[in-house]
C-alpha positions as CSV (number, residue, x, y, z in Angstrom):
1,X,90.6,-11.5,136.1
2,X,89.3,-14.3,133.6
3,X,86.4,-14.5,135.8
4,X,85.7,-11.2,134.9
5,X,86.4,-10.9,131.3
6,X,84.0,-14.3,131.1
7,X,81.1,-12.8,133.0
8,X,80.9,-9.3,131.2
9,X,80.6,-11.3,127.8
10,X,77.7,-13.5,129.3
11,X,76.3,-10.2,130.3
12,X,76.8,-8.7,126.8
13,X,74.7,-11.8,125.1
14,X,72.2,-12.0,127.8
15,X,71.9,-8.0,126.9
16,X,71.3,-8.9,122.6
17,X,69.1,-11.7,123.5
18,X,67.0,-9.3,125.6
19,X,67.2,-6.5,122.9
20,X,65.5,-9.0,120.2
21,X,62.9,-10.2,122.2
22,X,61.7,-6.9,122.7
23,X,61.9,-5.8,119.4
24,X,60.6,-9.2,117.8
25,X,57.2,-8.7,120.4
26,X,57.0,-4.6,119.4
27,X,56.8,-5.9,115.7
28,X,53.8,-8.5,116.7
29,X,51.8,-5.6,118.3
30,X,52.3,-3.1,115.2
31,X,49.4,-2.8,112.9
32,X,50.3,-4.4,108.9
33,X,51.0,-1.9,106.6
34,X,47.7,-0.9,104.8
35,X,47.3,-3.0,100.9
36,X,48.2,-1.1,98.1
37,X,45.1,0.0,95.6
38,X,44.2,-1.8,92.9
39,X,44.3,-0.2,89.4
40,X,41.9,-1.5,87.1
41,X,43.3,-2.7,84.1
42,X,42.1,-1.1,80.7
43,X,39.3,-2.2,78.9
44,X,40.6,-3.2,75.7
45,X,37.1,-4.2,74.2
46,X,35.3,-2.1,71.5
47,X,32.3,-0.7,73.0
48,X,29.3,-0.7,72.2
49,X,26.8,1.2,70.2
50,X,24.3,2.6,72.0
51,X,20.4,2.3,72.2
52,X,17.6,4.0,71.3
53,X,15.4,5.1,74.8
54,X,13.1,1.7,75.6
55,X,14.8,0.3,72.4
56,X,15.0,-3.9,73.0
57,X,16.4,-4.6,69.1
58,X,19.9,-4.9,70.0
59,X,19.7,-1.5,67.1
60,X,21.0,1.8,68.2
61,X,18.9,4.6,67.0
62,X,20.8,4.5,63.4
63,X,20.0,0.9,62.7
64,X,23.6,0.0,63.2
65,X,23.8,-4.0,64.4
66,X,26.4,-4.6,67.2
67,X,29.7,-5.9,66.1
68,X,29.2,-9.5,64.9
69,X,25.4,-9.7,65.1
70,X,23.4,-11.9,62.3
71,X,21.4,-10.4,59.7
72,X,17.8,-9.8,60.8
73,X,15.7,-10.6,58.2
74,X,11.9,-8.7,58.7
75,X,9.2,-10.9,58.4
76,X,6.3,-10.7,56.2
77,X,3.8,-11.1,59.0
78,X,4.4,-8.2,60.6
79,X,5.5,-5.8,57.9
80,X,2.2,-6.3,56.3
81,X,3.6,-7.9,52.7
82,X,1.6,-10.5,51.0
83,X,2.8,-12.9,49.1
84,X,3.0,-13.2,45.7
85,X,-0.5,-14.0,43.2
86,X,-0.4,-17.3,42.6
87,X,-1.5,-18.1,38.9
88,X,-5.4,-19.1,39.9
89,X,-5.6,-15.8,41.5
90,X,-4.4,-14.0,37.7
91,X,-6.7,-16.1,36.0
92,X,-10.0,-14.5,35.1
93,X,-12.8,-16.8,33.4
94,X,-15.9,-15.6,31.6
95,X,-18.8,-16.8,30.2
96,X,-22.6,-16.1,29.1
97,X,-25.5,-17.9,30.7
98,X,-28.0,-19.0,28.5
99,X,-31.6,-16.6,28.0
100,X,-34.1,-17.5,30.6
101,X,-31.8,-19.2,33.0
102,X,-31.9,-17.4,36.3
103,X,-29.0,-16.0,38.8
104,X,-29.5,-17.1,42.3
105,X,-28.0,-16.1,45.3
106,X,-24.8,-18.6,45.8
107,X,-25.8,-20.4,49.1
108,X,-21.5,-21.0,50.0
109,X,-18.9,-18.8,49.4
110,X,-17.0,-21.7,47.4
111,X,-19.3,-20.8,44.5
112,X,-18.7,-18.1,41.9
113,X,-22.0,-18.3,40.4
114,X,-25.4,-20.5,40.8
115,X,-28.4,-20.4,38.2
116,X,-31.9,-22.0,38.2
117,X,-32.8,-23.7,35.0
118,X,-36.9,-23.8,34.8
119,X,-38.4,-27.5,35.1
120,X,-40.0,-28.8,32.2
121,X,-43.3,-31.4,31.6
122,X,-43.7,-33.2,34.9
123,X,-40.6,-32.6,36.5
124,X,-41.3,-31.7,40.0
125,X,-38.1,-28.9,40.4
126,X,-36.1,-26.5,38.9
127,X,-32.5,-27.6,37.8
128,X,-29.5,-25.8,39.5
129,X,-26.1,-25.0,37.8
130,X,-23.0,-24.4,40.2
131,X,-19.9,-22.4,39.3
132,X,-17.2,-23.2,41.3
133,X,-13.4,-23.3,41.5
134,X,-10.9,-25.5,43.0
135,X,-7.9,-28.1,42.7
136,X,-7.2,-31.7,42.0
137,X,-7.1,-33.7,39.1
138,X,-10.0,-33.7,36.3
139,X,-10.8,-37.3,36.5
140,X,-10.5,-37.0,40.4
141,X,-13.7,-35.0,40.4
142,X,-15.6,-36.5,37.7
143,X,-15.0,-39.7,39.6
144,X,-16.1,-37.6,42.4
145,X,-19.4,-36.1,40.9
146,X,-20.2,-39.9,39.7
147,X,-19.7,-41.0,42.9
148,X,-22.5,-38.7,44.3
149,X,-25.0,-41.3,42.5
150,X,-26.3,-44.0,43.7
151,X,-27.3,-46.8,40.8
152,X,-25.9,-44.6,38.4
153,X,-25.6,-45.5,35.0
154,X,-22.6,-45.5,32.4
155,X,-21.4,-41.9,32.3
156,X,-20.9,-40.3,29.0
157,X,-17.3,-38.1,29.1
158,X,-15.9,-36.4,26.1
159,X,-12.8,-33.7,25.9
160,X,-12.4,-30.4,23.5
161,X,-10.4,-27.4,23.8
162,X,-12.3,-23.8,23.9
163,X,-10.1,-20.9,23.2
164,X,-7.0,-22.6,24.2
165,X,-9.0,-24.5,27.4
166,X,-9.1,-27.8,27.6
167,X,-13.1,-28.7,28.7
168,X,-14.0,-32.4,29.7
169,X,-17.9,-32.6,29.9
170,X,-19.6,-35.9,31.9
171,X,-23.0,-36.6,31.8
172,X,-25.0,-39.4,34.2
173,X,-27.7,-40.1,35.7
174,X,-29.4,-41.8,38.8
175,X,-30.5,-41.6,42.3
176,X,-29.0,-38.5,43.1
177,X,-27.6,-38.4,46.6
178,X,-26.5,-34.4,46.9
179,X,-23.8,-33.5,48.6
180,X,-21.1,-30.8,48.5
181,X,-20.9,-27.0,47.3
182,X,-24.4,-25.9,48.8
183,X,-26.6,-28.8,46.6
184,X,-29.4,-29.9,47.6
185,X,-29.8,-32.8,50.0
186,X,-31.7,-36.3,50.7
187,X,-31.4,-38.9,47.4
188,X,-33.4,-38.1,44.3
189,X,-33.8,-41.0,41.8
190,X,-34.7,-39.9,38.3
191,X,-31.9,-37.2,38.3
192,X,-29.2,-36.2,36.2
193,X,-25.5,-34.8,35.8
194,X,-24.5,-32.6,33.0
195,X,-21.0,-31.1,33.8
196,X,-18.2,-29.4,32.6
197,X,-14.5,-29.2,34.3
198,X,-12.2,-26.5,32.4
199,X,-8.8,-26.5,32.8
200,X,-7.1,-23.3,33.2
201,X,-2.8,-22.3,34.1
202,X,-4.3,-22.0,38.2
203,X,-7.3,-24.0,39.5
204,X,-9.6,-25.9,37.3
205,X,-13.5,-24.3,36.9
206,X,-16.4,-26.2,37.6
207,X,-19.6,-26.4,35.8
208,X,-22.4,-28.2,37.1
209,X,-25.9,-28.8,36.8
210,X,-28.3,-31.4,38.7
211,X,-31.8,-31.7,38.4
212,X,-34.6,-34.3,37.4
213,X,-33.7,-35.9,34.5
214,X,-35.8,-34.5,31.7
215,X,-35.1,-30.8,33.0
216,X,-31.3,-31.5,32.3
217,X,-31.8,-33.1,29.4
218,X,-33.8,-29.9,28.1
219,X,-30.4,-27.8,29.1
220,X,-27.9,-29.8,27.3
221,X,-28.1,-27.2,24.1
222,X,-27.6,-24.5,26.2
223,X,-25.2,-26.1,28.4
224,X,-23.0,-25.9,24.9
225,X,-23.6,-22.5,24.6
226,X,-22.7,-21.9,27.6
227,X,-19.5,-23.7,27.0
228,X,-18.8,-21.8,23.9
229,X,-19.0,-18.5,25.2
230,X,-15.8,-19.4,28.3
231,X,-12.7,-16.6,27.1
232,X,-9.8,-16.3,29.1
233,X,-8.5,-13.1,30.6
């Protein structure tokens, strides 16, 4: 009887054991439950303006700048603005040339005005007066024009003041060298300086004549009248 009872339980275990194995293999072969979908979350960010078609500005068609972008500032290049005058460019100086000088053709665009003087006695070519303007310091370019002697003697300087202009005339004389402003070239001894550097509120105006010495010489009354007759506009 207890043999009984004893085997009928090792057959109810040996029956539970079997039971799980099957089950645990059947839940190896089943497929896994398919994932669950993904909800995007919400975009939170402020969108956007948009742009104009084949726009690249970062504008939309409005001119509106995205949120947080810097000023754009335009620049003058492009927009087509100059800059403002400066004060040579509002300055306006005139003068009278003398009776029986003659205009010539300025041979450089840095000259406002050139007139040949007619030789006199001996002299072997007419004298030339240049009217140009440009900066640096008056004694830098009286230094300058001396310099474009070679031997030259003491120069003669004095100052006035012309309708409110202050006028610093320089004469000298000597082995002219030429150089600068469209003068002529190739040293000339026996040749002289007569010049004039007026000071205006922009760039200083130049006055200056080179020739043979007597020819200059000749000028230097109407060289003052010349002088006399500068008004500022």
């Amino acid at each position: 009887m207890i043999e009984r009872i004893v085997s009928n339980r090792i057959t109810a275990v040996a029956f539970v054991a079997m039971v799980g194995l099957i089950g645990g293999a059947a839940l190896l072969r089943s497929p896994p439950p398919p994932p669950e979908p993904l909800v995007p979350a919400p975009d939170t960010r402020r969108p956007s303006p948009s742009h104009g078609k084949g726009s690249s500005s970062g504008l939309d068609p409005h001119g509106v700048l995205p949120p947080g972008h810097l000023p754009i500032h335009p620049d003058s290049s492009t927009t087509g603005r100059s800059q403002p005058p400066s004060p040579e460019e509002s300055v306006v100086l005139t003068w009278t040339a003398p009776a029986g000088w003659q205009q010539a053709p300025n041979p450089t665009t840095m000259r406002l005005a050139t007139y040949k003087i007619p030789r006199v006695g001996q002299d072997p070519e007419d004298a030339e007066l240049s009217v140009s303007r440009a900066g640096g310091s008056t004694e830098a370019n009286i230094e300058r024009w001396v310099g474009q002697f070679d031997g030259a003697r003491k120069d003669t300087r004095s100052t006035r003041t012309i309708r409110g202009l202050k006028v610093t005339t320089v004469e000298v004389s000597g082995a002219y060298q030429g150089m600068g402003m469209g003068g002529p070239g190739g040293k000339k001894p026996g040749w002289s300086l007569l010049g004039a550097v007026v000071e205006t509120p922009g760039s200083s105006y130049f006055f200056k004549m080179v020739g043979p010495t007597a020819t200059v010489h000749s000028a230097r009354g109407s060289f003052e009248q010349l002088l006399d007759s500068l008004t500022p506009q």
